[in-house]
N, CA, C and O atoms as CSV, one atom per row, in Angstrom:
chain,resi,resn,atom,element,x,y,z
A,1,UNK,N,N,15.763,-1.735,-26.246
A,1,UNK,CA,C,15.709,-1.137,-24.927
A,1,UNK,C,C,16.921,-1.635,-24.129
A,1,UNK,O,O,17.262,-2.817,-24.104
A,2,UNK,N,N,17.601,-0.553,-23.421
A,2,UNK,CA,C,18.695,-0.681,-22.950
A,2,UNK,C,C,18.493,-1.889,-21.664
A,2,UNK,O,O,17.327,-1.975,-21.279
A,3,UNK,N,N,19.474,-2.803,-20.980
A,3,UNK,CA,C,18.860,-3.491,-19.708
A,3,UNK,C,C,18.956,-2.321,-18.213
A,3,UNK,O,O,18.724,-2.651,-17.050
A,4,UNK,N,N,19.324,-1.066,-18.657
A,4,UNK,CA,C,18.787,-0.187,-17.117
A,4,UNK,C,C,17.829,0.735,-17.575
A,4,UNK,O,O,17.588,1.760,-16.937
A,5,UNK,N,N,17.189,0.416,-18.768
A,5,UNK,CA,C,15.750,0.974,-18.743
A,5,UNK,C,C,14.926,0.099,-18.124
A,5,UNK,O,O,14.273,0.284,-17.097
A,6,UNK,N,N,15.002,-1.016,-18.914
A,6,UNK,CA,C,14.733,-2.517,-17.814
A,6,UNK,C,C,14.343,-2.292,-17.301
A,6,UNK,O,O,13.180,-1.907,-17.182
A,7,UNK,N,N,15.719,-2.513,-16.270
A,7,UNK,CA,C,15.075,-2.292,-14.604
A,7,UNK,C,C,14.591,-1.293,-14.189
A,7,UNK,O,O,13.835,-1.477,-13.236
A,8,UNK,N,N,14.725,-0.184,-14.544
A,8,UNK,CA,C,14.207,0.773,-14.379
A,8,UNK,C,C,12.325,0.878,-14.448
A,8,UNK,O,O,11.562,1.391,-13.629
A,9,UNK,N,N,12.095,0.353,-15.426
A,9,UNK,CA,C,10.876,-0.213,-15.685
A,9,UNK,C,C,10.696,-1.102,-15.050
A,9,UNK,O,O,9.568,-0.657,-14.836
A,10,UNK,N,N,10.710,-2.143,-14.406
A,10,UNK,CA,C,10.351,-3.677,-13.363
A,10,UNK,C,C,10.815,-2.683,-11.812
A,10,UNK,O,O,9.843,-2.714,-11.058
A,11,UNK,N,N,11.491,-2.209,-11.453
A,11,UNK,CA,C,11.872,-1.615,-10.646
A,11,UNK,C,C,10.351,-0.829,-9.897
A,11,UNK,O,O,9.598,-1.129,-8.970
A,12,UNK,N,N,10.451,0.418,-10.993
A,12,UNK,CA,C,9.090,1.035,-10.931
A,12,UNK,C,C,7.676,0.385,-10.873
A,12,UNK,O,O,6.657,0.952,-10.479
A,13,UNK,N,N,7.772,-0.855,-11.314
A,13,UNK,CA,C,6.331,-1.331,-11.683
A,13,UNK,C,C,6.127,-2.246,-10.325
A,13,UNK,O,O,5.057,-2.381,-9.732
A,14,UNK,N,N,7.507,-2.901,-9.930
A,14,UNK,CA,C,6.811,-4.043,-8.774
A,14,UNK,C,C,6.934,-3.189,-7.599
A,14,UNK,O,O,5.970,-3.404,-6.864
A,15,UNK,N,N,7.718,-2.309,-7.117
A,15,UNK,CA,C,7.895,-0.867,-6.409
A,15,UNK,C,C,6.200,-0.632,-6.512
A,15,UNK,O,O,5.841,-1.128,-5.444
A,16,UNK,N,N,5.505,-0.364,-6.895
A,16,UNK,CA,C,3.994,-0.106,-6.861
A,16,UNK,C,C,3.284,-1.488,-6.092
A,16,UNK,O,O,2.813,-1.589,-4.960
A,17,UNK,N,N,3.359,-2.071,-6.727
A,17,UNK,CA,C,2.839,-3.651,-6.744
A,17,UNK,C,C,3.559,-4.212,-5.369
A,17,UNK,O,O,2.984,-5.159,-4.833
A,18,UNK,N,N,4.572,-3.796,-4.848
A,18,UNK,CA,C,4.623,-4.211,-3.483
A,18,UNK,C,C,4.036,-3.521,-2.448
A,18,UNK,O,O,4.302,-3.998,-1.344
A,19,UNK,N,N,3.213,-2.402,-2.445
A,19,UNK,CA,C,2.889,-1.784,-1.116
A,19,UNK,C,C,1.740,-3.144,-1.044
A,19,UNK,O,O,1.179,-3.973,-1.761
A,20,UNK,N,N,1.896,-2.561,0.757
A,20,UNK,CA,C,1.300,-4.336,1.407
A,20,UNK,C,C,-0.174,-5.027,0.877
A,20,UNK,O,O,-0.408,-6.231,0.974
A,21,UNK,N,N,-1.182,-3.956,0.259
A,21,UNK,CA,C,-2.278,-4.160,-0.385
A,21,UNK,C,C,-1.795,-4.833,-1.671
A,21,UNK,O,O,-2.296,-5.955,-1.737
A,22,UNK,N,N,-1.494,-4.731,-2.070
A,22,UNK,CA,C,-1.320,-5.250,-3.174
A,22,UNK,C,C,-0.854,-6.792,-3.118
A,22,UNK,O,O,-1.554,-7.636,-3.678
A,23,UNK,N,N,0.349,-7.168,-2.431
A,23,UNK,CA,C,0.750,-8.837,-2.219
A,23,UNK,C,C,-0.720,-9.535,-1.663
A,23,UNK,O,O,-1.617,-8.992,-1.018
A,24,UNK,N,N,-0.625,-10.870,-2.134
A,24,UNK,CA,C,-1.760,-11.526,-1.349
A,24,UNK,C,C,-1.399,-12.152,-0.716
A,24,UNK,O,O,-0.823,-13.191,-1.039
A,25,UNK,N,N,-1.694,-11.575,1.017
A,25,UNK,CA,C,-0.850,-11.998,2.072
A,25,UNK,C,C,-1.430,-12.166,3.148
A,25,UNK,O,O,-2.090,-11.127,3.174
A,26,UNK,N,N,-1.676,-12.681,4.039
A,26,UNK,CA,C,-2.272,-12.358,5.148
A,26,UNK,C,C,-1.657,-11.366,6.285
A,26,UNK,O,O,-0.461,-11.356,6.573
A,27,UNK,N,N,-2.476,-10.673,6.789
A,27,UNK,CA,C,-2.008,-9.358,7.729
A,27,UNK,C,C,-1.421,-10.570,9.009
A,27,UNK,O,O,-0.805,-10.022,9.924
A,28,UNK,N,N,-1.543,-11.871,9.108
A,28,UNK,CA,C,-0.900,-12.768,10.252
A,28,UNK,C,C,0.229,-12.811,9.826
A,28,UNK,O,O,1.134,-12.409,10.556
A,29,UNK,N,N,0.599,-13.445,8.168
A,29,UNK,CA,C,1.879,-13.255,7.843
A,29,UNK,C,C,2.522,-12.655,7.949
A,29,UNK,O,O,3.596,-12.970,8.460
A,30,UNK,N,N,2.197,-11.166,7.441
A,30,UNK,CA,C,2.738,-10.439,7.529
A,30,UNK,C,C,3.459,-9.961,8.456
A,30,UNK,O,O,4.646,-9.677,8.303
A,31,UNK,N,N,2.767,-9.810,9.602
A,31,UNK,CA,C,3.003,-9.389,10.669
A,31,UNK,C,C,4.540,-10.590,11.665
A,31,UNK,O,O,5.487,-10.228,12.363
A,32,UNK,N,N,4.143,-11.795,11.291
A,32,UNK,CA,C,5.239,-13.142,11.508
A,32,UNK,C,C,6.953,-12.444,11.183
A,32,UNK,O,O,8.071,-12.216,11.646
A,33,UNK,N,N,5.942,-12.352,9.875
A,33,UNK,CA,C,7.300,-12.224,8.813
A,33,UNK,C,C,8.226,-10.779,9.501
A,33,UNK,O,O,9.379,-10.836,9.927
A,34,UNK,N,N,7.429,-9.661,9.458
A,34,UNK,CA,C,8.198,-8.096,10.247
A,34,UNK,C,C,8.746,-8.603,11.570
A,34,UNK,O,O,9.943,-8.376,11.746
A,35,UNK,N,N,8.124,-9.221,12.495
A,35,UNK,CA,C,8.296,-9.498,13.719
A,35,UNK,C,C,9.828,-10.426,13.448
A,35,UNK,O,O,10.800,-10.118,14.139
A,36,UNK,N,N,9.923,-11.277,12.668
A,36,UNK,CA,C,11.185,-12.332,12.315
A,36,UNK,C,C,12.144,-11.244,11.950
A,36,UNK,O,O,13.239,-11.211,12.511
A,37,UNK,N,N,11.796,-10.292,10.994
A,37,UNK,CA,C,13.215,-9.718,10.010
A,37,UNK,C,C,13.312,-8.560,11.863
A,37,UNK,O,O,14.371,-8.414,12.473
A,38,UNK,N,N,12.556,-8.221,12.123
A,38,UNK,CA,C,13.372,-7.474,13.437
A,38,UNK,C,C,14.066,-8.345,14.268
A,38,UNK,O,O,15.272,-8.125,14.371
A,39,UNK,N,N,13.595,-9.288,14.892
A,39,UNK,CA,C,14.644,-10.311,15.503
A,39,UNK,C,C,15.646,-10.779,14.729
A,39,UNK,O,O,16.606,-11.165,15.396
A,40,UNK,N,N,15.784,-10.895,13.410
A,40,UNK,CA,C,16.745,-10.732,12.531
A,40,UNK,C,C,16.984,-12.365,12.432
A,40,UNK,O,O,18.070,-12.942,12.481
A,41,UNK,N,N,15.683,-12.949,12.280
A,41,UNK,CA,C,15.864,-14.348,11.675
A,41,UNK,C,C,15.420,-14.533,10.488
A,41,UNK,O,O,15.568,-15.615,9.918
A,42,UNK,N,N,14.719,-13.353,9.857
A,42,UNK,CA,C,14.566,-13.432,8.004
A,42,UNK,C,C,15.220,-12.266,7.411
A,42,UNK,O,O,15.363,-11.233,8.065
A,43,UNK,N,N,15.560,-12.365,6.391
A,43,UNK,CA,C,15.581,-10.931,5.491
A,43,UNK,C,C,15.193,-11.278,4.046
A,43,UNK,O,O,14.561,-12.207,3.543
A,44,UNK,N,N,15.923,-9.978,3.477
A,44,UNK,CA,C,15.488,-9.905,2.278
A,44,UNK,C,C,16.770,-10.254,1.246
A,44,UNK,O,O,17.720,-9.487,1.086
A,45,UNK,N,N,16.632,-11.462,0.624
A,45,UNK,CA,C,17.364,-12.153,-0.230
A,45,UNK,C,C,17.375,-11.211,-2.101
A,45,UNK,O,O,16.442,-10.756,-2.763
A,46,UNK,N,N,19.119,-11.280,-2.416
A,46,UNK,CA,C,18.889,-10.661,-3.849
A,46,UNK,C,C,18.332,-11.249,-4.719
A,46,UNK,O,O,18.706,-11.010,-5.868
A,47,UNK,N,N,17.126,-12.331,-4.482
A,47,UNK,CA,C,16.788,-12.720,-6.056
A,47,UNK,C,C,15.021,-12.120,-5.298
A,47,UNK,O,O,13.958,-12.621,-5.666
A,48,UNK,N,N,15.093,-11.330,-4.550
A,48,UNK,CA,C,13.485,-10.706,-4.335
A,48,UNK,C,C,12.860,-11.484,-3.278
A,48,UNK,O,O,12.065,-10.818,-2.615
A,49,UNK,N,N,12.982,-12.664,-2.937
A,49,UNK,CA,C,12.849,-13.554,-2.317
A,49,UNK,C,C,13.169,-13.132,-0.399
A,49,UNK,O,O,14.283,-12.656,-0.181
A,50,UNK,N,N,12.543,-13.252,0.429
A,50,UNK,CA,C,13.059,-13.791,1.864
A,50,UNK,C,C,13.644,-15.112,1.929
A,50,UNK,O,O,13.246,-16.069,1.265
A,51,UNK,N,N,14.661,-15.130,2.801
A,51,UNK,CA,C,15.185,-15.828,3.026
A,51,UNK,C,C,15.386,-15.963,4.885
A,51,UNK,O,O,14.945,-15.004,5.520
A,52,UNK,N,N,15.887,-16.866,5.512
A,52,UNK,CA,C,16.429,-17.205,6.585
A,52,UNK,C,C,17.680,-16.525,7.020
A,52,UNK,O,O,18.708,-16.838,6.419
A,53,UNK,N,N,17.743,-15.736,7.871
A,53,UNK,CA,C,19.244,-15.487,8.347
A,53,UNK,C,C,19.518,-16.474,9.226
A,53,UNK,O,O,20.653,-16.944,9.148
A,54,UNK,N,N,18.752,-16.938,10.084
A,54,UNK,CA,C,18.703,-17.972,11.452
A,54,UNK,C,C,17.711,-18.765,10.994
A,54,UNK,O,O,16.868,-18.246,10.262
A,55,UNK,N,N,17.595,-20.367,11.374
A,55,UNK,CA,C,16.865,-21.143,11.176
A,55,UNK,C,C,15.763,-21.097,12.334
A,55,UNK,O,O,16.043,-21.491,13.466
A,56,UNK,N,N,14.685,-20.674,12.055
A,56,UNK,CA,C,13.711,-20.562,12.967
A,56,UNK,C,C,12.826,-21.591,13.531
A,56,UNK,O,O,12.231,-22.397,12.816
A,57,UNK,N,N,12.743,-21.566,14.747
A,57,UNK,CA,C,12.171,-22.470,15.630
A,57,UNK,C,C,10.708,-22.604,15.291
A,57,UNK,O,O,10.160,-23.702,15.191
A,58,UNK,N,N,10.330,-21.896,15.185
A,58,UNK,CA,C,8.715,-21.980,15.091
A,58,UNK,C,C,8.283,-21.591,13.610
A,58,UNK,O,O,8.532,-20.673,12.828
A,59,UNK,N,N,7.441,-22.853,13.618
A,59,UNK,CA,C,6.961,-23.928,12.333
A,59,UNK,C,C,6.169,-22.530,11.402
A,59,UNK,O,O,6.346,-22.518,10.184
A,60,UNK,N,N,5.213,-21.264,12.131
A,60,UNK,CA,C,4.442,-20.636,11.705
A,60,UNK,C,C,5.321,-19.495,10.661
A,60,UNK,O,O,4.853,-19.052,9.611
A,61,UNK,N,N,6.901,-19.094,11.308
A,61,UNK,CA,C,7.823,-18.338,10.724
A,61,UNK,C,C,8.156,-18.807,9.209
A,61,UNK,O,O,8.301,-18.010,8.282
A,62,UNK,N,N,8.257,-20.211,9.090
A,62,UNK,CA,C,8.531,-20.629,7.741
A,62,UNK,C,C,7.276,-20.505,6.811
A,62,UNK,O,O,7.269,-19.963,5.706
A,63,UNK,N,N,6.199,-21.107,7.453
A,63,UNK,CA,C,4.928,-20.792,6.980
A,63,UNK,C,C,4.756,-19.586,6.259
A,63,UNK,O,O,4.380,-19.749,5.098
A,64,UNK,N,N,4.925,-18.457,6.622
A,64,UNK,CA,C,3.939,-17.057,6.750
A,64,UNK,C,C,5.682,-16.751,5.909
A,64,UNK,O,O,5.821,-15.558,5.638
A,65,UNK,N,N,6.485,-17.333,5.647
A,65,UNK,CA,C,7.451,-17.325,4.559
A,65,UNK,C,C,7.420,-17.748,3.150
A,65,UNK,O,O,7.702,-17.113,2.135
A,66,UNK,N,N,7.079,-18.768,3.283
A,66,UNK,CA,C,6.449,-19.539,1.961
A,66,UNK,C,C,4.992,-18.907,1.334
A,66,UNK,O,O,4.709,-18.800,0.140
A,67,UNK,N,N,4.209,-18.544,2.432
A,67,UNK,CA,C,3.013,-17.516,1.557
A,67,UNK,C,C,3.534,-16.157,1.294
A,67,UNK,O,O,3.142,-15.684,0.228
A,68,UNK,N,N,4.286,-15.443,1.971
A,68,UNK,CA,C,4.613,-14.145,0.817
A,68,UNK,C,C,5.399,-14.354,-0.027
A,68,UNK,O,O,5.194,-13.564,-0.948
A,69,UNK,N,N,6.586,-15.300,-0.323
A,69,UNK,CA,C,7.512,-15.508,-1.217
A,69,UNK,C,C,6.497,-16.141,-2.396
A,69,UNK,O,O,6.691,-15.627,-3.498
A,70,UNK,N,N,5.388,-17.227,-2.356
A,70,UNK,CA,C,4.506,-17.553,-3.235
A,70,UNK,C,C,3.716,-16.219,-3.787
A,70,UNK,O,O,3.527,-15.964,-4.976
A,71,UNK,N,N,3.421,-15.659,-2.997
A,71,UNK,CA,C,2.865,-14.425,-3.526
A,71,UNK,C,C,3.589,-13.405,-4.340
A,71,UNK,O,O,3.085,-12.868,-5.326
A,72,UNK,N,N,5.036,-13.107,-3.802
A,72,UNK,CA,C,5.833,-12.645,-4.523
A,72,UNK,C,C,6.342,-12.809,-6.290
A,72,UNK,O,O,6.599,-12.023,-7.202
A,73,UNK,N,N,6.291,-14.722,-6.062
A,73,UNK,CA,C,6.822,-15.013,-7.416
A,73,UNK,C,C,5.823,-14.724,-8.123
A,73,UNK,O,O,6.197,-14.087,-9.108
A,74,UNK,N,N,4.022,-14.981,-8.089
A,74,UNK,CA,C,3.205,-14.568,-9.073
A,74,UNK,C,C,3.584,-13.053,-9.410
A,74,UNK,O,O,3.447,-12.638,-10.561
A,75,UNK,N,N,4.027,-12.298,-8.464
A,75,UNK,CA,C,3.723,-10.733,-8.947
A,75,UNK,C,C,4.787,-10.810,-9.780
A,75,UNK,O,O,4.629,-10.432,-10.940
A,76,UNK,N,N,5.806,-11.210,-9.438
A,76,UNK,CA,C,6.940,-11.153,-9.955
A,76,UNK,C,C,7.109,-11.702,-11.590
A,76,UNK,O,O,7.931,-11.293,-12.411
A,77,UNK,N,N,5.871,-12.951,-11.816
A,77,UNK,CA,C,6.002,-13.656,-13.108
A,77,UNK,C,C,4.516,-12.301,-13.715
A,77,UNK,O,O,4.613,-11.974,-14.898
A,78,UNK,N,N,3.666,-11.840,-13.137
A,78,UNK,CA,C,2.702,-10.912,-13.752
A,78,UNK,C,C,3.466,-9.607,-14.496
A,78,UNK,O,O,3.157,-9.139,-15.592
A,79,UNK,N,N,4.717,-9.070,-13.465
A,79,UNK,CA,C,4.737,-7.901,-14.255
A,79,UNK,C,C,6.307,-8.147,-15.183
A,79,UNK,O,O,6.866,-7.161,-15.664
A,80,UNK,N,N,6.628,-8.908,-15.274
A,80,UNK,CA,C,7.465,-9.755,-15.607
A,80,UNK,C,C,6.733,-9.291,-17.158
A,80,UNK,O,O,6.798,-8.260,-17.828
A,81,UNK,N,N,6.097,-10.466,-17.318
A,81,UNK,CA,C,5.116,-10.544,-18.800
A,81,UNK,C,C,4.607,-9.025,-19.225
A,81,UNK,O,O,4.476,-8.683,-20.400
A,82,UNK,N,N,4.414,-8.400,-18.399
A,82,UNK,CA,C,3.612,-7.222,-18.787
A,82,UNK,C,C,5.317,-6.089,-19.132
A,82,UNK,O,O,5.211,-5.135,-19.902
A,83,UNK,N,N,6.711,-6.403,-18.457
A,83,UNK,CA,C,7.524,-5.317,-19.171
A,83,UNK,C,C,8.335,-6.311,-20.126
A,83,UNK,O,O,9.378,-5.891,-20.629
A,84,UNK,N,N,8.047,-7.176,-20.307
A,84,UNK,CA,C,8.833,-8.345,-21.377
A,84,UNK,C,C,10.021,-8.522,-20.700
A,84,UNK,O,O,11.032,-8.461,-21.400
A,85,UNK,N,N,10.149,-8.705,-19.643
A,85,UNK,CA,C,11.590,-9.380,-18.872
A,85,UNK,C,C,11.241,-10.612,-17.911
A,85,UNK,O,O,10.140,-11.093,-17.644
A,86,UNK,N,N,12.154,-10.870,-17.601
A,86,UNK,CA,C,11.663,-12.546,-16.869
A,86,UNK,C,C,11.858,-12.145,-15.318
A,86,UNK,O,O,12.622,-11.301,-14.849
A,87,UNK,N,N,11.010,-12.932,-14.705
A,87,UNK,CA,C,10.668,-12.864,-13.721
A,87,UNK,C,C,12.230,-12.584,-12.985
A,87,UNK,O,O,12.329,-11.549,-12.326
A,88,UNK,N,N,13.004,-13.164,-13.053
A,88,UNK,CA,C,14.427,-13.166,-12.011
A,88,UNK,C,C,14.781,-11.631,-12.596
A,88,UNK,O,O,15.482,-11.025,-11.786
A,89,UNK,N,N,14.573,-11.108,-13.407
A,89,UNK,CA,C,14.953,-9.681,-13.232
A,89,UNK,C,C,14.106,-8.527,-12.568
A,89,UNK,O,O,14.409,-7.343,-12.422
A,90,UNK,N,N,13.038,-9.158,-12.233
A,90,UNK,CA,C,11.903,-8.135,-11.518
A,90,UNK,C,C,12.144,-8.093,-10.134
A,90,UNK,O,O,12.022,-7.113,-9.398
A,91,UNK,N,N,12.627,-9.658,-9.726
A,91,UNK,CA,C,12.754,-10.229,-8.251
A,91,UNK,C,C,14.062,-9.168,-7.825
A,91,UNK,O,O,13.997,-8.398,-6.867
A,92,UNK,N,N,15.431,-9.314,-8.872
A,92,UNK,CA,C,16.069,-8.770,-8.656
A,92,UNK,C,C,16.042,-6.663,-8.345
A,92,UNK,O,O,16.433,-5.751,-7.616
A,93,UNK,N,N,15.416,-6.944,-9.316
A,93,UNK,CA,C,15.238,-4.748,-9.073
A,93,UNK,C,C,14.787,-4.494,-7.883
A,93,UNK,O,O,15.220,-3.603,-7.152
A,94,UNK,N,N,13.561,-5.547,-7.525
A,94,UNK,CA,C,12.626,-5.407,-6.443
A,94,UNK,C,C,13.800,-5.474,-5.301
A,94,UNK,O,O,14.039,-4.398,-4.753
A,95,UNK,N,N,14.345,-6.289,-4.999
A,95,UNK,CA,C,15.459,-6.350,-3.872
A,95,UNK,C,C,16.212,-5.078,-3.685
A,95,UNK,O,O,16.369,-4.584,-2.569
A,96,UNK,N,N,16.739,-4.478,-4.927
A,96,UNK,CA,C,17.633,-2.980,-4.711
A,96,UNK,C,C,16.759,-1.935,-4.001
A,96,UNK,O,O,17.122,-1.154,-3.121
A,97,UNK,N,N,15.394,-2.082,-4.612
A,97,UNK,CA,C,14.508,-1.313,-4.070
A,97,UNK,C,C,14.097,-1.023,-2.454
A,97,UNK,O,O,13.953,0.009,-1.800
A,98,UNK,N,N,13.985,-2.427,-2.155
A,98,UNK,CA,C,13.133,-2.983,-1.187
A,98,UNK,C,C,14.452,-2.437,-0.083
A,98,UNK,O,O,14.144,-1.944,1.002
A,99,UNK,N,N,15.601,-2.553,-0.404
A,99,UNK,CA,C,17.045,-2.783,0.499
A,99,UNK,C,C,16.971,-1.292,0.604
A,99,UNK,O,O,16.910,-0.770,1.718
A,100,UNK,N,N,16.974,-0.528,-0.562
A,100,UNK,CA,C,17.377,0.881,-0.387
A,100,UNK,C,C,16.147,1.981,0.510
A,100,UNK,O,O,16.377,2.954,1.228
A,101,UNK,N,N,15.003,1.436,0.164
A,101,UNK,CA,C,14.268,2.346,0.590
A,101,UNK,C,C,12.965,1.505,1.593
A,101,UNK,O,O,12.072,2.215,2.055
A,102,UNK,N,N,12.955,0.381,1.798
A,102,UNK,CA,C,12.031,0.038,3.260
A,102,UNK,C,C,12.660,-0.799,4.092
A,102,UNK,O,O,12.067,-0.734,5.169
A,103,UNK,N,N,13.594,-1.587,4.156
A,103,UNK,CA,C,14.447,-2.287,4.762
A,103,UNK,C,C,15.099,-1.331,6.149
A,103,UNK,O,O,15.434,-0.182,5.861
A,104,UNK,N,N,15.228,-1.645,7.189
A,104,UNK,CA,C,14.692,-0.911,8.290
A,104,UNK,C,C,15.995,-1.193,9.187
A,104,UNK,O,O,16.209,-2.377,9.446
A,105,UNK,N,N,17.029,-0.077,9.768
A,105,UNK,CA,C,17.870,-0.425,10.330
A,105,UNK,C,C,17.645,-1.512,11.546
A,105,UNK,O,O,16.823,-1.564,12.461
A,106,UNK,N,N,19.229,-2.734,10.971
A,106,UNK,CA,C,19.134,-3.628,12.252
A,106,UNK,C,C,18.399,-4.588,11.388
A,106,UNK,O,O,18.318,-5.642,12.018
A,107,UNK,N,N,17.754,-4.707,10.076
A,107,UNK,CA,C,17.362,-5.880,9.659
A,107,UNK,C,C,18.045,-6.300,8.401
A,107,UNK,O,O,18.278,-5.424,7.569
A,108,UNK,N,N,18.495,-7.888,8.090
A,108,UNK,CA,C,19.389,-8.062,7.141
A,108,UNK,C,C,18.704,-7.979,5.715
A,108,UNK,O,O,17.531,-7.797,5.387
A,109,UNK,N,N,19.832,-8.171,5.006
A,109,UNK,CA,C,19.992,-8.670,3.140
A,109,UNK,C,C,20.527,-9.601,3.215
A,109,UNK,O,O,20.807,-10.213,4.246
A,110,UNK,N,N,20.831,-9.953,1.831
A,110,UNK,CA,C,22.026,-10.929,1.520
A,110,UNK,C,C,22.236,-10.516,-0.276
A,110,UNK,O,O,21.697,-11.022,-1.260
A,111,UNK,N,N,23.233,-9.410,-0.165
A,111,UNK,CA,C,22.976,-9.418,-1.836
A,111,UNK,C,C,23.912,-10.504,-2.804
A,111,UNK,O,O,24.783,-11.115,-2.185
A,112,UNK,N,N,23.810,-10.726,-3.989
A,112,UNK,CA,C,23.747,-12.082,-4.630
A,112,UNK,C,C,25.182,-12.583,-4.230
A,112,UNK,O,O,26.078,-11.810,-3.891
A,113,UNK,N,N,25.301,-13.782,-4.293
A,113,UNK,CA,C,26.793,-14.497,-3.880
A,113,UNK,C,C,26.533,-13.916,-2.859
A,113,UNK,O,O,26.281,-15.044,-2.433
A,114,UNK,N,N,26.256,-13.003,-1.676
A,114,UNK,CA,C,27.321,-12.771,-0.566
A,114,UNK,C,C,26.727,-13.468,1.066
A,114,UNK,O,O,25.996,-14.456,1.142
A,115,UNK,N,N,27.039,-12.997,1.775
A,115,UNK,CA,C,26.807,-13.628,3.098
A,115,UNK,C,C,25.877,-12.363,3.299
A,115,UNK,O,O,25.932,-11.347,2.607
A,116,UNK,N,N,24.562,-12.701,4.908
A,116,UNK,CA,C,23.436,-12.027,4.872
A,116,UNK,C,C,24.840,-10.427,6.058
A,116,UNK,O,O,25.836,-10.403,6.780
A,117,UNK,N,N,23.753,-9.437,5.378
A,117,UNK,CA,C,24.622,-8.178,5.895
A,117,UNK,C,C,23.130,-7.616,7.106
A,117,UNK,O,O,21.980,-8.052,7.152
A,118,UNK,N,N,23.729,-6.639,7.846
A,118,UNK,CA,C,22.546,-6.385,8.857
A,118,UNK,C,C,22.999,-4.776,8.196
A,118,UNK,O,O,24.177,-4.474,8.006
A,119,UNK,N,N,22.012,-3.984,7.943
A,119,UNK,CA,C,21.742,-2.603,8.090
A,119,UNK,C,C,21.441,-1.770,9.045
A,119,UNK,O,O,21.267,-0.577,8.792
């Protein structure tokens, strides 16, 4: 199997597996986390991951960071195993995805090596 069937496959599969039912997240997090990437102190990092654009003041922002990114890596190591690729390539598709089609003008990336970009 070619590696852009691959992704193509991890792409498609965590692309499902991310609508918001699916992560195990809390709707507080969640909500932290949207509220941060619009003020534009988180985004969405190329290894699938959030990351920090700004170091945030309040303790609950990192929090409600560390539970969806924890949540993330299980999905990420589940469907991982289930298309026979490793988790850092699922994280990765998921990011092209996530950037191209819900990532919301005015909120950043950072794709790999580079500095965080605002859309």
């Amino acid at each position: 199997m070619q590696m852009r069937d691959i992704l193509g496959l991890a792409i498609g599969a965590t692309a499902a597996a991310l609508a918001p039912a699916a992560i195990a997240q809390t709707a507080a997090a969640k909500a932290t986390v949207d509220t941060a990437k619009a003020a534009g102190v988180v985004g969405e990092q190329a290894d699938g991951f959030l990351g920090f654009v700004t170091q945030p003041a309040d303790p609950a922002i990192r929090t409600a960071v560390a539970e969806i990114n924890a949540a993330r890596a299980q999905l990420y190591r589940e469907t991982a195993a289930r298309q026979g690729v490793t988790p850092d390539v699922v994280g990765a598709a998921t990011f092209k995805q996530v950037v191209e089609l819900r990532l919301k003008a005015g909120e950043y990336y950072r794709p790999q090596g580079g500095a965080w970009v605002k859309k």
